[in-house]
KOLFIKE-811391 format. One record per residue (C-alpha): x, y negated, z. Coordinates in steps of 0.05 Angstrom, whole numbers, plus 32768, in hexadecimal, padded with zeros to 4 digits. Layout:
REM KOLFIKE-811391
XYZ;...
REM end
This chain:
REM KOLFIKE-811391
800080008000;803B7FD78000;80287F9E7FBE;80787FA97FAD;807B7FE87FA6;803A7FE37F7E;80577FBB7F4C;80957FDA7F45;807080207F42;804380017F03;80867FD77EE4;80A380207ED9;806F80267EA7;80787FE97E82;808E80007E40;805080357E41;80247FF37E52;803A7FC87E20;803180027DF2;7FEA800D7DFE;7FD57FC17E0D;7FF07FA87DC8;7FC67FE67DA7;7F877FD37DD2;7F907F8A7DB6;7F987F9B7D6A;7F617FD37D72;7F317F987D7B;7F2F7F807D37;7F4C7FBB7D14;7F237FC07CCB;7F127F7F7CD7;7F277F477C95;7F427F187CC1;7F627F3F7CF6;7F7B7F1F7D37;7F6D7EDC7D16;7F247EEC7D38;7F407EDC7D7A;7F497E977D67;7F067E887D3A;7EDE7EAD7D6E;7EF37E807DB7;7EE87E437D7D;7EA67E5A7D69;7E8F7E5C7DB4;7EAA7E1D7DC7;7E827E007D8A;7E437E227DA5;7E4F7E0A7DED;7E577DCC7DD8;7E187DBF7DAD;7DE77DEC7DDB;7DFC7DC57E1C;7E147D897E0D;7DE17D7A7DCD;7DA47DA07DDF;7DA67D997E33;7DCE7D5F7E2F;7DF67D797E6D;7E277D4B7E8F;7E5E7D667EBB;7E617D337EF8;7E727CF37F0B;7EBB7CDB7EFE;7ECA7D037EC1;7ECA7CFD7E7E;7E7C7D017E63;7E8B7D137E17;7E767D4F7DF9;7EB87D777DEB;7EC67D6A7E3B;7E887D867E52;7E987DBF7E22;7EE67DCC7E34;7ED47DC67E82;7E9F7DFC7E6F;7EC97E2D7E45;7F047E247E7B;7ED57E447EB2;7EB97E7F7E7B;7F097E927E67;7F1E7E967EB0;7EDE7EC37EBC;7EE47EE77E84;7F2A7F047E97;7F067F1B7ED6;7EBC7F2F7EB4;7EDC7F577E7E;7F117F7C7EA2;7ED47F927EDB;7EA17F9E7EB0;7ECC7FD17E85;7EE97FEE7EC0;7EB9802A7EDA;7EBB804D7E8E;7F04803C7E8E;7F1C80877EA7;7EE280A57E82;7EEB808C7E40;7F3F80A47E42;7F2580EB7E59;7F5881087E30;7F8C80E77E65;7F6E81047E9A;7F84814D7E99;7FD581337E89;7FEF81367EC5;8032810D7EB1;800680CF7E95;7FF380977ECF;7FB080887ED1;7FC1804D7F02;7FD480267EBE;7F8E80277E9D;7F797FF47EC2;7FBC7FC37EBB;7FB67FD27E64;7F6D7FBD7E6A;7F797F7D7E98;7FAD7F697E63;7F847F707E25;7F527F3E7E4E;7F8A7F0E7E5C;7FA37F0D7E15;7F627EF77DF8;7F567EC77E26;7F9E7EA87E1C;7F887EA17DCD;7F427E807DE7;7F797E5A7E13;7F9E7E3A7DDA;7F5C7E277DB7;7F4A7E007DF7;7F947DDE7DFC;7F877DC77DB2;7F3F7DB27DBD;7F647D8E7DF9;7F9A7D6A7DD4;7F6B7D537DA1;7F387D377DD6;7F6C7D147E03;7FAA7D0F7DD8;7FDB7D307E11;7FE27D657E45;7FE77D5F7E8D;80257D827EA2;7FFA7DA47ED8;7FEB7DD47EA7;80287DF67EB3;80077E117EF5;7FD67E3E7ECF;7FFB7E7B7EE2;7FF17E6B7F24;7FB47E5C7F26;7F9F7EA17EFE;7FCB7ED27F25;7F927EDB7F57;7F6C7EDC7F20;7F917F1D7F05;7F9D7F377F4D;7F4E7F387F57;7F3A7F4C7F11;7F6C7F927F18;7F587FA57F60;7F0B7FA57F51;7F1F7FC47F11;7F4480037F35;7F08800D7F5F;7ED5800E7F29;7F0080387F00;7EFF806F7F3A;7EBD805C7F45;7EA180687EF8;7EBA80AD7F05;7E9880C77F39;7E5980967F30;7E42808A7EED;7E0C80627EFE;7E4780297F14;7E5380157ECF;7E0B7FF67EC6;7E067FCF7F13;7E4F7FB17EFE;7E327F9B7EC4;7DF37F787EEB;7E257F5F7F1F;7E567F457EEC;7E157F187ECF;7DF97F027F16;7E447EE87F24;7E517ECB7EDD;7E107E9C7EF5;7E1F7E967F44;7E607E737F2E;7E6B7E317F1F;7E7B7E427ED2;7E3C7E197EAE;7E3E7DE77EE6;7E6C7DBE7F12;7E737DD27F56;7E557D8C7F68;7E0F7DA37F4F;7E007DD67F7F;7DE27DBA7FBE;7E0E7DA57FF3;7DE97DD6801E;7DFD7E147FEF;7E447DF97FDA;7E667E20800E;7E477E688003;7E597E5C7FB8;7EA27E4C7FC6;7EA97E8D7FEC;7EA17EA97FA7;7EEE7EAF7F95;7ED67E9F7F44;7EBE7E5E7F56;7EFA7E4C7F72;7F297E697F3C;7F027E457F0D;7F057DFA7F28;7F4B7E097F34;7F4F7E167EEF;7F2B7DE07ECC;7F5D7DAC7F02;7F937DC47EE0;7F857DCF7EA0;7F627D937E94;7F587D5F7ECB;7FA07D5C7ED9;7F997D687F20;7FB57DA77F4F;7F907DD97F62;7F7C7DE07FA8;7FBC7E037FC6;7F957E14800C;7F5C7E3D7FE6;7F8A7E5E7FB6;7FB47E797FE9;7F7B7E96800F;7F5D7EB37FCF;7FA17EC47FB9;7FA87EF07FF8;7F647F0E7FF2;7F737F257FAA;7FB17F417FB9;7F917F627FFB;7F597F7C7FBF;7F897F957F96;7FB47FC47FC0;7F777FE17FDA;7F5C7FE97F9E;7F9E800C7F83;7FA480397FC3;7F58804A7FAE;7F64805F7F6F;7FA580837F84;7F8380AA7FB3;7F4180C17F8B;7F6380C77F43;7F7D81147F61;7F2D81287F58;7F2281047F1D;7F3B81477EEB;7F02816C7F15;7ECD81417F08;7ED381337EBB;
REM end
């Protein structure tokens, strides 16, 4: 249970991860007539959507202080659904993530444990190409960069520390529950709302604002959208406290996973 060891148990698998990660990524769009190029023209198309639907047709505004133009609204908005999306896609795969590589299963030299790290990865890569649409809508909008951007990595580490603990424990999970793969779904949803992704923070009542920042999403979000586009730092107190509850997710999650994948041969 010791997070070191952890990560150098998984590191000794690197080459096998970058192996299979790079083949999950081109799989995507293999046959397809424009290939990878869809990662780009597809975060473009949503932002275009987003924009027109919220800012046109609801004629949203973000909050006081900030900039009230339509390609804000819209960047502040597909900031919070790319940060969620590295942790909605990763979960919501997660409990058919053992069944659907079977085959693995019953080879008792492959590591299961890195199913979950290839599948986190693939989610991180695509949002990194929705990432460089945003910098570009960005640049465009405001002419410059803040340099706070540079803290991004920071700011998502939680983010990935979160996204692979619940993902080892739905993987188990899918195994020896089937039924898991359909309530992570509905839970995914019910959190994708609950957080402040198509709203500021500011718009929830003062009276609810504190049960929805014990949500850790809402919090890696506005971290997020500070440095990425308000130029400001994120909340250092908050992210170490989430930091330390995803890490303190992820072990478990891992010693889970270590523990029950020794049935998992019986059960499929």
């Amino acid at each position: 249970m010791n997070p070191i060891n952890i990560i150098k148990h998984l590191w000794a698998y690197k080459e096998l991860i970058v192996k299979l990660s790079r083949k999950a990524v081109l799989t995507r769009y293999r046959g397809s007539l424009l290939g990878l190029v869809w990662a780009f023209i597809q975060p473009l198309m949503m932002l275009a959507v987003y924009t027109f639907v919220f800012s046109v047709i609801f004629e949203a505004k973000w909050g006081q202080g900030l900039d009230q133009d339509r390609l804000s609204f819209a960047l502040a908005l597909f900031v919070g659904i790319l940060t969620f999306n590295i942790i909605g896609d990763t979960v919501t795969a997660s409990p058919g993530l053992i069944l659907s590589h079977a085959n693995f299963v019953k080879k008792v030299v492959f590591p299961l444990e890195i199913l979950p790290v290839v599948k986190l990865i693939e989610s991180v890569v695509f949002s990194l190409f929705g990432l460089l649409v945003l910098v570009a809508a960005k640049l465009i909008s405001a002419h410059s960069l803040s340099w706070t951007l540079l803290l991004l990595p920071v700011v998502w580490l939680p983010v990935l520390l979160f996204s692979l603990g619940w993902s080892y424990f739905l993987a188990s999970l899918g195994v020896f529950i089937r039924d898991i793969g359909s309530v992570t779904s509905v839970v995914v949803t019910m959190v994708f709302f609950l957080s402040p992704i198509f709203y500021p923070l500011s718009a929830v009542p003062e009276s609810l604002r504190f049960y929805i920042q014990l949500n850790p999403i809402a919090v890696f979000v506005q971290d997020a959208r500070k440095v990425i586009l308000w130029g400001q730092t994120p909340d250092w107190f908050l992210l170490m406290v989430y930091f330390l509850i995803s890490l303190l997710i992820f072990v478990l999650g891992f010693f889970w996973f270590m523990r029950s994948k020794k049935a998992f041969a019986d059960v499929i």
